[in-house]
C-alpha distance (Angstrom), angle and dihedral (degrees) to the residues before:
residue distance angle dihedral
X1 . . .
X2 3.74 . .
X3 4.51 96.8 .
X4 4.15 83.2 148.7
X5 3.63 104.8 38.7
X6 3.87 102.4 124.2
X7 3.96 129.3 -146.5
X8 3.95 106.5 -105.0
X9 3.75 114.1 -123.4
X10 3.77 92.9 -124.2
X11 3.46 95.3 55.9
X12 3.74 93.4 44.6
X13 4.17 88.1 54.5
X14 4.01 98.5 35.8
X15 3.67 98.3 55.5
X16 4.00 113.3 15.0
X17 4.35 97.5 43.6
X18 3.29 107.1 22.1
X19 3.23 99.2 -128.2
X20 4.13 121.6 168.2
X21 3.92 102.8 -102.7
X22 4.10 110.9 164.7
X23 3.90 98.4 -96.8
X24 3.50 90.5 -150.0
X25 3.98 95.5 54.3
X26 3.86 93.3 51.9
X27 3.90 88.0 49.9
X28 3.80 85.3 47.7
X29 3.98 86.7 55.7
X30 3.66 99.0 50.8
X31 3.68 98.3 48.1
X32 3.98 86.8 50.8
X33 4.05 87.5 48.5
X34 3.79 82.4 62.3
X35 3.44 100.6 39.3
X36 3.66 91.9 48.8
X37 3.66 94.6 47.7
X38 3.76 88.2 52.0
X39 3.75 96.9 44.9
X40 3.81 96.9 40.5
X41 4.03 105.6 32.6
X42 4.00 101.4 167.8
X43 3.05 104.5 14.5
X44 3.91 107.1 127.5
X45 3.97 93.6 162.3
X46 3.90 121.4 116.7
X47 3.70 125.8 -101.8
X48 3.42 150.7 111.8
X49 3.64 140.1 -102.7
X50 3.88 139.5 -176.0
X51 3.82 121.0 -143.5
X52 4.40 107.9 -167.3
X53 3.96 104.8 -158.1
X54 4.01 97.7 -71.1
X55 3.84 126.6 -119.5
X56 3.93 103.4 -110.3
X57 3.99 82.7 -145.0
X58 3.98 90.9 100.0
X59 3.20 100.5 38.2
X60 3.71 112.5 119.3
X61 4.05 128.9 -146.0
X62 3.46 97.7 -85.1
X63 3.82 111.6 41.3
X64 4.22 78.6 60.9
X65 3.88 93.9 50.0
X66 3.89 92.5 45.8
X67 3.70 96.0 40.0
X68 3.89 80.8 51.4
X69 3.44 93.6 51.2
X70 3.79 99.7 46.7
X71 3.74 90.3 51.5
X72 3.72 87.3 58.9
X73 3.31 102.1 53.8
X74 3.73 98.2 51.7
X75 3.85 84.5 49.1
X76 4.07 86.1 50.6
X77 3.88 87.5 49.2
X78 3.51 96.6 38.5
X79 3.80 89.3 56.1
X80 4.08 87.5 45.9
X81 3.82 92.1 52.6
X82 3.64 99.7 56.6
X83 4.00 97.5 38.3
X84 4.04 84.7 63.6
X85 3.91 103.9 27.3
X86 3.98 104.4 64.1
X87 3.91 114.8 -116.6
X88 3.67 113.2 -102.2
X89 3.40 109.1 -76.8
X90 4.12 106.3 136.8
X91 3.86 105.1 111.2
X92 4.02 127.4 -161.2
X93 3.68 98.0 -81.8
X94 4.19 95.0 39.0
X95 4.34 84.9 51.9
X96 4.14 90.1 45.1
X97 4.11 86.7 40.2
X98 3.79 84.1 57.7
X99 3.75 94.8 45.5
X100 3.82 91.6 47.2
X101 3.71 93.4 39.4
X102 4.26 94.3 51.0
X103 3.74 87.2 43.6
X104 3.77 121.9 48.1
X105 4.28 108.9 66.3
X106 3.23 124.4 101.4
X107 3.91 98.1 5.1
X108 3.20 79.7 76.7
X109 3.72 114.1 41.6
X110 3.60 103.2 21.1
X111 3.63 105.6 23.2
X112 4.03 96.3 54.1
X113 3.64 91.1 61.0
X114 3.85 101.0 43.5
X115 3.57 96.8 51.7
X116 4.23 91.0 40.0
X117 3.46 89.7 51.1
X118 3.76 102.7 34.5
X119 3.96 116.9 22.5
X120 3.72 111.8 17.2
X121 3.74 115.4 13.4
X122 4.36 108.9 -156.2
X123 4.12 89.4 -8.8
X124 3.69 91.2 72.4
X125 3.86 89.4 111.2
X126 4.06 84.1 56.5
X127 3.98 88.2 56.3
X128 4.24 91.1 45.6
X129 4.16 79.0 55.4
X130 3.39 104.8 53.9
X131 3.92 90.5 45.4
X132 3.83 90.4 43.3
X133 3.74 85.8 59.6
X134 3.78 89.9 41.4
X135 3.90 84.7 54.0
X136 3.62 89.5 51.0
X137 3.67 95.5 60.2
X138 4.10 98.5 67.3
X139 4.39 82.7 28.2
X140 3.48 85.1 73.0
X141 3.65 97.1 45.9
X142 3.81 92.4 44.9
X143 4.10 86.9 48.1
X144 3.72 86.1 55.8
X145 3.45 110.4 45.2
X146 3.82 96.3 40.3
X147 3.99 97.4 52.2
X148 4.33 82.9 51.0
X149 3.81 95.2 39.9
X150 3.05 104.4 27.0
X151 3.74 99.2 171.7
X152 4.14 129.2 136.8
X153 4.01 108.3 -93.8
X154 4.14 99.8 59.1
X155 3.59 104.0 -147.1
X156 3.75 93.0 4.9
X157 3.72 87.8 71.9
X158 3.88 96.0 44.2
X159 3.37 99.2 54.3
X160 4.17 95.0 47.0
X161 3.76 84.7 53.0
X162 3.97 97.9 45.7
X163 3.86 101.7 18.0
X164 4.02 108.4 27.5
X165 3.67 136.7 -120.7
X166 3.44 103.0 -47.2
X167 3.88 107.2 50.6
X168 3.76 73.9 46.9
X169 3.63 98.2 66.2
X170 3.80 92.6 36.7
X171 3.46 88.6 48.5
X172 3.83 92.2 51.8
X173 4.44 88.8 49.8
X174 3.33 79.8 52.5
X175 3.99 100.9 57.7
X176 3.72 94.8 34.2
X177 4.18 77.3 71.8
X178 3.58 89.2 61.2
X179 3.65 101.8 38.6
X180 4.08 101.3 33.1
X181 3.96 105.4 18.3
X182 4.46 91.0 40.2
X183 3.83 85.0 43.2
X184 3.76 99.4 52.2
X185 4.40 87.4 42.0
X186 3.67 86.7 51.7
X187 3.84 89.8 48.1
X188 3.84 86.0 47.6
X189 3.89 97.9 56.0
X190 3.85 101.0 36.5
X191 3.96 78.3 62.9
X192 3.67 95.0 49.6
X193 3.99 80.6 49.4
X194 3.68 97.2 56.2
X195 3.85 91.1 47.9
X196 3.95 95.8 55.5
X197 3.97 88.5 36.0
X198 3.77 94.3 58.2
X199 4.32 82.7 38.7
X200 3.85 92.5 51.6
X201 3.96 115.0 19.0
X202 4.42 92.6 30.8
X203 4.18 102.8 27.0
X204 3.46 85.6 -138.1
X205 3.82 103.7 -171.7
X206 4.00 115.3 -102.7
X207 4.00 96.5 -121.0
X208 4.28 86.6 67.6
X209 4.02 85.7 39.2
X210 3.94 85.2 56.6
X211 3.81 95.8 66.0
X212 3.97 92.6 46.4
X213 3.78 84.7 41.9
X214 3.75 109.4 49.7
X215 3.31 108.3 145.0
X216 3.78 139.0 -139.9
X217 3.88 84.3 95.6
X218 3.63 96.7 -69.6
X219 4.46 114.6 144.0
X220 3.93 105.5 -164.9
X221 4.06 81.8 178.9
X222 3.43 96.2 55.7
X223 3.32 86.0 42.9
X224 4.00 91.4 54.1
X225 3.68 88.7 49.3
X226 3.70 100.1 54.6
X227 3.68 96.2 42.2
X228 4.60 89.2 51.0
X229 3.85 86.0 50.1
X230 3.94 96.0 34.7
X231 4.71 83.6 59.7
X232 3.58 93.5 32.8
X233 4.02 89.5 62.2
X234 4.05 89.3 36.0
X235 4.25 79.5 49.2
X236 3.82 92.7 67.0
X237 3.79 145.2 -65.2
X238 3.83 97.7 -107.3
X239 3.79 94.4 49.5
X240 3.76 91.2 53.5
X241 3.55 98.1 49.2
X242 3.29 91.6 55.1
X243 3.39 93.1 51.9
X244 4.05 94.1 50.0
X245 3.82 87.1 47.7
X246 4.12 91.0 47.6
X247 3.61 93.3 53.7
X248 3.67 111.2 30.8
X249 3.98 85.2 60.5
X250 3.80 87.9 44.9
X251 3.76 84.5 52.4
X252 3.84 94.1 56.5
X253 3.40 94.0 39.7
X254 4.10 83.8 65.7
X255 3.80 94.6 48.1
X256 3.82 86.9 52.8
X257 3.68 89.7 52.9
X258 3.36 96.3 46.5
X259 4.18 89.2 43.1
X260 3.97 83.2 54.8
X261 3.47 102.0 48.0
X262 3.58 97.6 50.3
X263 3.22 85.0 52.8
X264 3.68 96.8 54.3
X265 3.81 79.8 53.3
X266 3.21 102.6 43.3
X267 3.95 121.1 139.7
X268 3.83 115.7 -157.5
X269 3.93 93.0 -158.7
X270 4.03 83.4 62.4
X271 4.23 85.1 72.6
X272 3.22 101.5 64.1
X273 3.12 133.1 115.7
X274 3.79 79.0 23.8
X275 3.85 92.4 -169.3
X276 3.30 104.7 33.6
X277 4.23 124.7 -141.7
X278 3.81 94.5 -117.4
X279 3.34 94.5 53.3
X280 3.80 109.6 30.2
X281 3.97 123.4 166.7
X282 4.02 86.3 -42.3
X283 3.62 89.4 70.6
X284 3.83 93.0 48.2
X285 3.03 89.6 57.8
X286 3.88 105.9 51.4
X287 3.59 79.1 40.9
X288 3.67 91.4 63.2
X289 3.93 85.3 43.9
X290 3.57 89.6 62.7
X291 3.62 98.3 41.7
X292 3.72 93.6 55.9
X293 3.51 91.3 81.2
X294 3.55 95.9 52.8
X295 4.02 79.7 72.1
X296 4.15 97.7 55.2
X297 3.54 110.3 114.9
X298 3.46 110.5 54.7
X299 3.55 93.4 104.5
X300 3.80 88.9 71.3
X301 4.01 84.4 94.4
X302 3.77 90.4 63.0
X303 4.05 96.1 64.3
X304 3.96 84.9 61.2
X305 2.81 95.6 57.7
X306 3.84 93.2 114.0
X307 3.38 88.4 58.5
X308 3.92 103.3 45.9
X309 3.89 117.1 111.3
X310 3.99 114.3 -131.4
X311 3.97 86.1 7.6
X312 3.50 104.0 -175.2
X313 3.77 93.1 61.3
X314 3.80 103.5 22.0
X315 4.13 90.2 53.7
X316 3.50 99.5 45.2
X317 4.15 91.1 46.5
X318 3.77 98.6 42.3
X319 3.98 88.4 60.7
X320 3.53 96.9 41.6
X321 4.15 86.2 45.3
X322 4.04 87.9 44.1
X323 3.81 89.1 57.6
X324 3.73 95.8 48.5
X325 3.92 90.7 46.9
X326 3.84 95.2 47.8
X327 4.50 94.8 38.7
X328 3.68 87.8 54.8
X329 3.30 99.8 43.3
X330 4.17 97.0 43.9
X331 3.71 82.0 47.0
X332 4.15 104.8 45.4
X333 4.19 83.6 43.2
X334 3.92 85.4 53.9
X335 3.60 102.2 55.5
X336 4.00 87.9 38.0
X337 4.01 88.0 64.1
X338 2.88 105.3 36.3
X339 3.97 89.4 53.5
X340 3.45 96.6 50.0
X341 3.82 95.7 55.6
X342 3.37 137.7 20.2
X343 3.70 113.1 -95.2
X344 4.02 102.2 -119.5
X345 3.90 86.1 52.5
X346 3.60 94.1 58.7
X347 3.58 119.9 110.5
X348 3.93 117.9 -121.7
X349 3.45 97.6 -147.7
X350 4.16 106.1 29.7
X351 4.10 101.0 26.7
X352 3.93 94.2 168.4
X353 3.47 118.2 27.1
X354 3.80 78.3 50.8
X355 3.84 95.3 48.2
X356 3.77 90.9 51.8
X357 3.71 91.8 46.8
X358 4.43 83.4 56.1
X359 3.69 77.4 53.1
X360 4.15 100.8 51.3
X361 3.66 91.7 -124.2
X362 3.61 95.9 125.9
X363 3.75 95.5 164.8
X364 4.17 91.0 66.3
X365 3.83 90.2 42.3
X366 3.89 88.8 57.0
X367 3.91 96.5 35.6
X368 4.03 88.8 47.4
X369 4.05 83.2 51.8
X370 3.94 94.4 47.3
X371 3.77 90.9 48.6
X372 3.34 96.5 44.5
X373 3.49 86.2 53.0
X374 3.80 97.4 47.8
X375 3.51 108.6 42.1
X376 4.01 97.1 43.2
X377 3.80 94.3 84.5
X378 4.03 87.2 68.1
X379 4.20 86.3 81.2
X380 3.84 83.5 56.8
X381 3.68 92.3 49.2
X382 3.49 89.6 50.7
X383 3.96 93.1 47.4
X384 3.52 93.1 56.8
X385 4.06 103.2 43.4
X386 4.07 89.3 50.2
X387 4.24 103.0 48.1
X388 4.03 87.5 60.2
X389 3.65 85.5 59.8
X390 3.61 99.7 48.1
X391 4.25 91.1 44.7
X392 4.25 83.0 49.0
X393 3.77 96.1 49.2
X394 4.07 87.9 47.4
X395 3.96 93.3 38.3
X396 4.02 84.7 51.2
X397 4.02 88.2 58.0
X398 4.02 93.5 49.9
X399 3.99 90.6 -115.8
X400 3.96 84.6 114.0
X401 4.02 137.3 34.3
X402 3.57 106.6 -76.0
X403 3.71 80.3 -128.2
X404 3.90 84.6 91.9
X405 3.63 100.7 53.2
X406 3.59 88.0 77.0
X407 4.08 100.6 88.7
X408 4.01 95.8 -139.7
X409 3.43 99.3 48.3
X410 3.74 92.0 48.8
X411 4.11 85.9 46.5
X412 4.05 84.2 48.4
X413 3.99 86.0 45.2
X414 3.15 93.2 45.2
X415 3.90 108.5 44.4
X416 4.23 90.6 43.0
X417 3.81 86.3 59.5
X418 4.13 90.0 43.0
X419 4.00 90.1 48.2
X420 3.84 88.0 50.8
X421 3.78 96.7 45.8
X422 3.24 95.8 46.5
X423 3.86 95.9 40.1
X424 3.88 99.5 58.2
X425 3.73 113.5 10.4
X426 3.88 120.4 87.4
X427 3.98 100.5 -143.9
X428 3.90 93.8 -169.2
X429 4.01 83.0 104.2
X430 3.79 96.6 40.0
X431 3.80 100.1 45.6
X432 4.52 89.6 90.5
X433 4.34 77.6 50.5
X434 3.89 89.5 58.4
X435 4.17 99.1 42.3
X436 3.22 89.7 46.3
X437 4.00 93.1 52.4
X438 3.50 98.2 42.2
X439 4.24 84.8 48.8
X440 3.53 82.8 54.1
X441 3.50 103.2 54.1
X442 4.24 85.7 42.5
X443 3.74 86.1 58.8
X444 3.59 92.5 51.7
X445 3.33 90.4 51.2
X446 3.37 94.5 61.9
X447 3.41 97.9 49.7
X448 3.58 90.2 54.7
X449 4.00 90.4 62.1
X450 4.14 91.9 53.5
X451 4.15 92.4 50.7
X452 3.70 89.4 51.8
X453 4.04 100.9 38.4
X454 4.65 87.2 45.7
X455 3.13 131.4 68.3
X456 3.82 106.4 -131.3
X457 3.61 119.8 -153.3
X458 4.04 124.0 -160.0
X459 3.62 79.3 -8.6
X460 3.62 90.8 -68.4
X461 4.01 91.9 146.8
X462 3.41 92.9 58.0
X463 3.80 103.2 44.8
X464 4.32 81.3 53.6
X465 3.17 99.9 52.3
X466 3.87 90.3 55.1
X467 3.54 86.8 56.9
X468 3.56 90.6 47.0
X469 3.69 95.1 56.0
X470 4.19 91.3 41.7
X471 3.87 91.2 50.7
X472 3.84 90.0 44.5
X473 3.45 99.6 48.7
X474 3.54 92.2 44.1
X475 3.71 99.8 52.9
X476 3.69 92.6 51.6
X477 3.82 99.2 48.4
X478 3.79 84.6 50.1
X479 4.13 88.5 47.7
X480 3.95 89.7 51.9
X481 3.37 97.7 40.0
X482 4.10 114.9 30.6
X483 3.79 96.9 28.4
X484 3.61 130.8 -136.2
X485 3.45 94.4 -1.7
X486 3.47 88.3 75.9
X487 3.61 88.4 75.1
X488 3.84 89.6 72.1
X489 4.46 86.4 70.5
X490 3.58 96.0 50.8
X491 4.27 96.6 89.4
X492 3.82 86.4 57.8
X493 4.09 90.1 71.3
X494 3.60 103.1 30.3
X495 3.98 82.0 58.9
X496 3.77 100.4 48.7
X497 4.21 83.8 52.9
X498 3.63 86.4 54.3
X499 3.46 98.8 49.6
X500 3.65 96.4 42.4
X501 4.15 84.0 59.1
X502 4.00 84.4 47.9
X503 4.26 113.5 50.0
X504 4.01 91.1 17.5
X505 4.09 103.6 75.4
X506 3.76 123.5 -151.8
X507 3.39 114.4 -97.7
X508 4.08 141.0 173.2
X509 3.76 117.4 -77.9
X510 3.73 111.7 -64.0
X511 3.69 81.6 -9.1
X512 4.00 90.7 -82.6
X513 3.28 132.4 117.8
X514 4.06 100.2 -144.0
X515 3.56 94.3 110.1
X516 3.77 106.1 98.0
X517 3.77 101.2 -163.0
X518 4.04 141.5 16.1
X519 3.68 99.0 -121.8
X520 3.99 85.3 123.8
X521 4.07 129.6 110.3
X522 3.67 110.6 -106.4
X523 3.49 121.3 -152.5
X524 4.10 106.4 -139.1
X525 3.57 124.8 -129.6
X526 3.38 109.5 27.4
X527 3.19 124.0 -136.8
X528 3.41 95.6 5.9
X529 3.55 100.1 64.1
X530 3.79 92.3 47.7
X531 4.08 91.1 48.4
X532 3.20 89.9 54.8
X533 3.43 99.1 55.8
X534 3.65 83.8 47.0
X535 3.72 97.5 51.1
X536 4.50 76.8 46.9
X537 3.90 90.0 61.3
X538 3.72 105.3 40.8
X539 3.94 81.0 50.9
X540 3.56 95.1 56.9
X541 3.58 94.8 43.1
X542 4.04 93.6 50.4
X543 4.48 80.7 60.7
X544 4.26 79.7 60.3
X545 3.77 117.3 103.7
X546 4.03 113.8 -103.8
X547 3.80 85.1 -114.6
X548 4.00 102.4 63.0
X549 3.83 85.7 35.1
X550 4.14 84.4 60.1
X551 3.28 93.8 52.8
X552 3.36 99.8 46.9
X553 3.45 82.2 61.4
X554 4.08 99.1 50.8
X555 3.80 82.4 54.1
X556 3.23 100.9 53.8
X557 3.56 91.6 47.8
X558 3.56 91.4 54.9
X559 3.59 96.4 44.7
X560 4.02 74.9 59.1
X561 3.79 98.5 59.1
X562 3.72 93.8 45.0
X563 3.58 90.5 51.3
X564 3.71 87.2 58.1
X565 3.95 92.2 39.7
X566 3.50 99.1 52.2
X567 3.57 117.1 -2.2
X568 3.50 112.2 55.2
X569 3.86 94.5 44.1
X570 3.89 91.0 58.8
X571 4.19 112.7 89.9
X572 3.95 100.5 -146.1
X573 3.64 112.3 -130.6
X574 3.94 97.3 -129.3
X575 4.28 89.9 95.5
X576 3.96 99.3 -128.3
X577 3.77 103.3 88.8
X578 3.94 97.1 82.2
X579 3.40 97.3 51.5
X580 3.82 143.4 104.9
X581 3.57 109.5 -118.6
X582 3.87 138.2 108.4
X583 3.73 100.6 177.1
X584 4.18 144.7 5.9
X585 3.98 128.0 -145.2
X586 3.62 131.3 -177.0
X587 3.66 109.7 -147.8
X588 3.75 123.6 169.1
X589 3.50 90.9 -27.9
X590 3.59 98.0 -44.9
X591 4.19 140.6 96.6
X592 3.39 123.1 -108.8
X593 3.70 103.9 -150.8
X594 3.66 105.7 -172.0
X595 3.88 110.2 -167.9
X596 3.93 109.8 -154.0
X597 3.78 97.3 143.0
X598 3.49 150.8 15.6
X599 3.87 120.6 -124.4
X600 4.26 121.5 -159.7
């Protein structure tokens, strides 16, 4: 069993990016993984060693032919990877396009109106701040960890390098609900969309309606949409980028029309109060709670990241630029509603094409509609071109059929499951099942960042954080559920972050020194930043229903057993998971091999 063997960094940055590590020193460190683990069998004690570059003189027979051998087959897999994975060919804009793209939906035309209407009245654009800053707090760990591993599987591949094998997996269940599961629910309701858009806007007579409305929970437009993006993936990867690009732009070019116009409409007697009494800062706040998940998706960039030229400044940048793009926008489109009509007249589920229909401007109301309509399906698109990537970065580490590591059958996987999902299952029951999963794997995330930025001694790190994550989700359930007293928890958290920045020392990234220069985004304050984001996550979740929160649960314990089914009884191929090692330096042209455990 091997649920906590972790991904070396070396491995990660020799064969997923690309990047320029000395040949000869990584071929130095796997001969002295051998050597150590025949010299040294047992010995699970800390401390360090220095290997110079050895004299071949003593070498016997078969420490050449194995070396030999080992070189070959990470040549042989090397080859593999990049004949399936494309080369890396997604520039600035096409990485921000796909940010933008998986991002903007219905924060903007849904989400507007509900919280106007419902929570916070003309301070809706205070509740799209606080989440935006919320948002900011795992952005930055996502901005960090992609530009230094920047590896396909986003958090997937974090967590196997900081966390092991088995957050790794769960981790991966967990983003297959935001990729596969949010897909097929967008999918669902852009064809619910086109059926009360051709009702509404076309009066499309009720016989035609009947065959796109059948019944018995059955979407033929979803269906439509999932199989057109499902072959325009399998079609090629150029065509579908261009695509993504062509419509996410097209998509913000609507928001900014619709920003404008209510703007050109815009009433300033519709602003006041702007909080108003029956809502008060409470409502802000669950307006903010809401809004949050208007700002899921913008992780999509980090499965990419394979792809991504210059990755460790284009990854990093494109999420911090996607988070810009979508706060000002969510925030401009909420002081544009809520100033061209009064906030209890708002519709919850249509804010502007209803607004500008208060206004007599018909022609916006059924342009807003159309757009809406047409440019929704992007989200799908962008569903279906990242899950392939996710299955081929866990096919390509043997937790998966190999099957998968080809990138159009995981596409073909990937969009028959979609067309099903999205087909027959009603998700208005499962959509607290998805936040809460893609939460979860946002949470991991973060803890990711803190193992790799402390030092953690006699696994120290490790054993706080758990009782970080206990304590934090604890104290929120209690604050969503019993009420104030829930304040009484909240020391217990805030104490474990402290200590954590106290006993667990700074150290370099992933406590290695194979990064060769500092030309990478930091995230400050570590851990505090990260817990806090943590603390963020659990508190959103804790405003989930019981149900979705139970399932999340089943899942997860699924995603358990097949770990233990499958995964864990498959060797990968890549030659690093049966040996003794826990980290790698490069020191005046030497490794640093320091032995602090023993992995089987």
């Amino acid at each position: 069993m091997r649920p906590w063997l972790k991904k070396p960094l070396w491995v990660v940055l020799q064969e997923d990016c690309g990047q320029q590590i000395n040949t000869s020193e990584v071929e130095l460190h796997q001969r002295s993984s051998r050597t150590q683990q025949d010299d040294t069998t047992g010995d699970t004690g800390e401390g360090e060693f220095s290997l110079e570059y050895p004299n071949d003189d003593d070498d016997d027979q078969a420490e050449e032919e194995d070396h030999h051998n080992q070189h070959q087959l990470q040549q042989n897999q090397t080859h593999n990877i990049h004949d399936s994975l494309p080369s890396r060919h997604l520039s600035l804009f096409d990485l921000v396009s796909i940010g933008v793209g998986g991002t903007i939906g219905s924060g903007i035309f849904v989400l507007n109106g509900l919280i106007a209407h419902s929570y916070a009245g003309p301070a809706t654009f205070i509740s799209w701040i606080v989440s935006g800053i919320a948002a900011l707090l795992s952005g930055c760990c996502y901005a960090e960890l992609s530009g230094r591993i920047p590896s396909a599987g986003s958090s997937y591949a974090y967590a196997f390098v900081a966390l092991g094998e088995l957050p790794a997996f769960i981790t991966a269940f967990m983003l297959t609900l935001e990729f596969l599961l949010s897909g097929s629910a967008v999918a669902r309701s852009w064809g619910d969309k086109v059926v009360e858009w051709l009702r509404v806007e076309l009066s499309v007579s009720e016989e035609f309606l009947s065959i796109l409305e059948p019944g018995y929970g059955i979407n033929p437009m979803a269906c439509l949409v999932s199989i057109v993006t499902t072959l325009l993936v399998l079609w090629g990867v150029k065509e579908s980028k261009l695509v993504t690009d062509f419509f996410t732009w097209i998509k913000v070019f609507l928001v900014i029309f619709m920003t404008v116009g209510g703007f050109i409409l815009f009433n300033p007697a519709n602003m006041t109060p702007l909080v108003p009494p029956e809502f008060g800062a409470a409502g802000i706040l669950r307006g903010s709670v809401s809004s949050f998940f208007g700002y899921l998706g913008f992780d999509a960039v980090c499965c990419v990241a394979g792809e991504a030229i210059n990755p460790e400044r284009n990854l990093p940048l494109s999420i911090v630029i996607t988070l810009c793009i979508v706060t000002f926008l969510y925030i401009a489109a909420a002081i544009s509603l809520v100033g061209m009509q009064y906030y209890t007249d708002i519709s919850p589920e249509s804010g502007f094409p209803e607004a500008f229909k208060s206004n007599n401007v018909e022609w916006a109301a059924q342009l807003t509609a159309a757009g809406e309509v047409a440019t929704l399906p992007v989200v799908v698109l962008i569903s279906i071109i990242i899950q392939p990537r996710l299955q081929f970065a866990m096919a390509n580490d043997g937790l998966i059929p190999q099957w998968f590591g080809n990138m159009r059958n995981g596409a073909l996987f990937a969009g028959v499951l979609m067309t099903l999902f999205a087909t027959f299952v009603p998700f208005s029951a499962l959509d607290d099942f998805v936040s809460a999963g893609i939460l979860v794997a946002f949470t991991i995330t973060n803890c990711s960042l803190v193992v790799m930025r402390r030092e953690s001694l006699n696994h120290r790190l490790e054993k706080l954080l758990a009782l970080f994550n206990a304590s934090s989700f604890f104290t929120c359930m209690m604050l969503s559920h019993v009420g104030h007293i829930g304040w009484i928890f909240t020391p217990l958290p805030i104490y474990i972050a402290c200590k954590i920045s106290r006993t667990c020392p700074r150290t370099s990234f992933g406590n290695t020194q194979l990064y060769r220069h500092d030309k990478f985004f930091t995230t400050p304050m570590v851990p505090y930043v990260p817990c806090l984001g943590m603390f963020v996550n659990y508190f959103l979740i804790a405003q989930l229903s019981m149900f979705g929160i139970g399932c999340l649960v089943i899942y997860a314990s699924v995603a358990v057993v097949l770990y233990f089914a499958y995964g864990s009884c498959k060797k990968t191929t890549r030659g690093w998971d049966d040996r003794q090692y826990s980290q790698v330096d490069v020191k005046d042209g030497r490794i640093i091999h320091t032995a602090n455990a023993v992995i089987t």
